[in-house]
N, C-alpha and C positions, 0 to 999 in steps of 0.2 A: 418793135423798132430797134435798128441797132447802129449804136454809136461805136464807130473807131476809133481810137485814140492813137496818136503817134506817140513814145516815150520823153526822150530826151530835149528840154527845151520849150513841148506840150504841156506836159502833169511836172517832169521834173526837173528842178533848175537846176542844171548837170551840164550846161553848156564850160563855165570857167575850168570847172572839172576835166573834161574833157582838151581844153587847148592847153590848159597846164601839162597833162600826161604827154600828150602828142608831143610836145617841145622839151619836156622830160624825155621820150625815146630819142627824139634826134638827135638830141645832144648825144645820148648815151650810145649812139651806133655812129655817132660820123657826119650823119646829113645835115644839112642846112634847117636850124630853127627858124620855124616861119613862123610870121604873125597871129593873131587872135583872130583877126577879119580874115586871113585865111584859110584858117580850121574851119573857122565857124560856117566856111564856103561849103566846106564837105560834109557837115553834120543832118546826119539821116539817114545816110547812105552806108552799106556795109563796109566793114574794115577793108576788105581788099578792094573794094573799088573806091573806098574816099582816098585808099594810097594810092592807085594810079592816078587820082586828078593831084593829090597834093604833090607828088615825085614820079611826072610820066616818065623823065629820062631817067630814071634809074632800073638797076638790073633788079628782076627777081628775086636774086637771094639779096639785095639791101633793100627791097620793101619785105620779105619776109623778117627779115633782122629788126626793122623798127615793129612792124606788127608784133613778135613776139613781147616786144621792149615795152611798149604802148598796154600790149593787155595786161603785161604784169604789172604796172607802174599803175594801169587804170584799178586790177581788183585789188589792188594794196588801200586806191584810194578808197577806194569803193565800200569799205568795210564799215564808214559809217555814212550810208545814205544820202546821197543829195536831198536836199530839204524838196517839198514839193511847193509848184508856186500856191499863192495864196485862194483858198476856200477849194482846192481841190477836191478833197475827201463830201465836201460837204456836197459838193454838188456831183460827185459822183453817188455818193449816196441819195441824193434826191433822183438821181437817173433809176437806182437798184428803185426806191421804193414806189415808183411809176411802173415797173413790171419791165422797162426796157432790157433789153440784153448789153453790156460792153465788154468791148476788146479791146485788143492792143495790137497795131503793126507798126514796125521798131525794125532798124538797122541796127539793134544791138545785136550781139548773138544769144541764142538760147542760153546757154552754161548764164551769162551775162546778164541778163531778163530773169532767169529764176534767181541767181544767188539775191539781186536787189527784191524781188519780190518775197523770197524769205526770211529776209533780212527787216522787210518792212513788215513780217505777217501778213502779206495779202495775195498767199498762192491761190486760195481759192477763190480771191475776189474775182476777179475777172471771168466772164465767162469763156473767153476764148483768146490765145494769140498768134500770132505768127512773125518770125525771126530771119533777118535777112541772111543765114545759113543755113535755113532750113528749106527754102523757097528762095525765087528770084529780089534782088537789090533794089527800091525803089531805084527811078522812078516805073519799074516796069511795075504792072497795075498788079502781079501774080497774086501776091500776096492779100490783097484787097476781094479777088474773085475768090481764092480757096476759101476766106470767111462769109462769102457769098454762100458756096458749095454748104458749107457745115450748119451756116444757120437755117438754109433753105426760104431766104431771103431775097427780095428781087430787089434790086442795084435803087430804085427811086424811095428803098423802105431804111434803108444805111445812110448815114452819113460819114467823111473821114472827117478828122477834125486835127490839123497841125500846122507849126510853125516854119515850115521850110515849102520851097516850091517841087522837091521833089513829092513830098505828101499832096499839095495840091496836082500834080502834071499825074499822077498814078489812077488821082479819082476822076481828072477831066477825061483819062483816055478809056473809062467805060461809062460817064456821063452817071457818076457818082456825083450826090452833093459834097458840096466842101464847106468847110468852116477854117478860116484862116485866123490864127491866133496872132497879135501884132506883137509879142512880148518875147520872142522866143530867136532862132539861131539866123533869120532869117528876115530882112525889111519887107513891109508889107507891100512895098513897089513888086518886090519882087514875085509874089503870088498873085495879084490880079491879075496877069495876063493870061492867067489859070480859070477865070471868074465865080472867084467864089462867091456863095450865095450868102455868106452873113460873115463879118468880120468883127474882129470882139477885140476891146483891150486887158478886160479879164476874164479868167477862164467859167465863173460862172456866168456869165452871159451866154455860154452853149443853152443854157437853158433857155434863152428866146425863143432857142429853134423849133419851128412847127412843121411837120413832114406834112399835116393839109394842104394842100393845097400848093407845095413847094414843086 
């Protein structure tokens, strides 16, 4: 069996983190500081395409400008860890000692993903990830099917499991299960239209999840 996990919002509470930096770069290149509920619109999605929802009218080289700003303000913050939400570990540990496989697909970038995973000791934890520069942006499913391809997994034996609607739209468009987390960057109004098949208010409640019969 294999479980997905989306990073930021899912396992780590890294969303404030995240709308501080953002509004940290705007400021610091020129653009318009937007709100909290407005980052938090774009969060899952890779850097250059959460800049084009957040500043469509702007030019190329001023979303490049804040993207630089953003990633260095972000691994400045970054250096000591978003805490992870509550009984993550434990029940990601109770997934390892059932024999399940997990992974990770994340709108962060690679560099991004390993520094926090080295940072937290858990390079080898995971069995697998995949990074929205490495592969396609949610919501396109890419990244979902290449850990298809690696596990040699057939789409009804995976689950995704995240907090924003583009994690759920990625898993409805190859009729993956979903697990919609309610605690994270995203209202849970806004993934049912997705229909997930189990919604949890904490993250160990993944553990309800039974692939029998699902």
């Amino acid at each position: 069996m294999l479980y997905i996990f989306d990073w930021d919002g899912t396992i780590s509470d890294s969303t404030a983190k995240i709308c501080k930096c953002m509004q940290l770069a705007a400021q610091e290149v020129g653009l318009p500081v937007l709100s909290n509920e407005q980052i938090k619109n774009i969060i899952g999605l890779g850097l250059p395409e959460a800049l084009h929802v957040l500043y469509p009218h702007e030019s190329d080289s001023g979303r490049e400008a804040i993207k630089l700003a953003y990633s260095r303000h972000f691994t400045q913050a970054d250096v000591t860890p978003s805490a992870f939400f509550p009984r993550v570990m434990e029940t990601l540990d109770a997934l390892h000692e059932k024999g399940s496989k997990i992974a990770v697909a994340t709108g962060k970038s690679r560099k991004g993903l390993n520094r926090v995973l080295s940072n937290l000791g858990l390079e080898d934890y995971f069995h697998a990830s995949r990074c929205a520069d490495e592969t396609c942006s949610k919501p396109n499913p890419r990244m979902l099917q290449e850990l298809l391809e690696e596990f040699g997994v057939p789409v009804d034996k995976a689950v995704m499991i995240g907090d924003t609607e583009y994690d759920m739209s990625m898993a409805y468009q190859i009729n993956m299960p979903k697990i919609a987390v309610s605690y994270g960057a995203h209202s849970l109004d806004r993934m049912l239209k997705y229909e997930p098949q189990l919604c949890v208010d904490e993250f160990e409640q993944i553990l309800n999840w039974n692939f029998e019969g699902k």
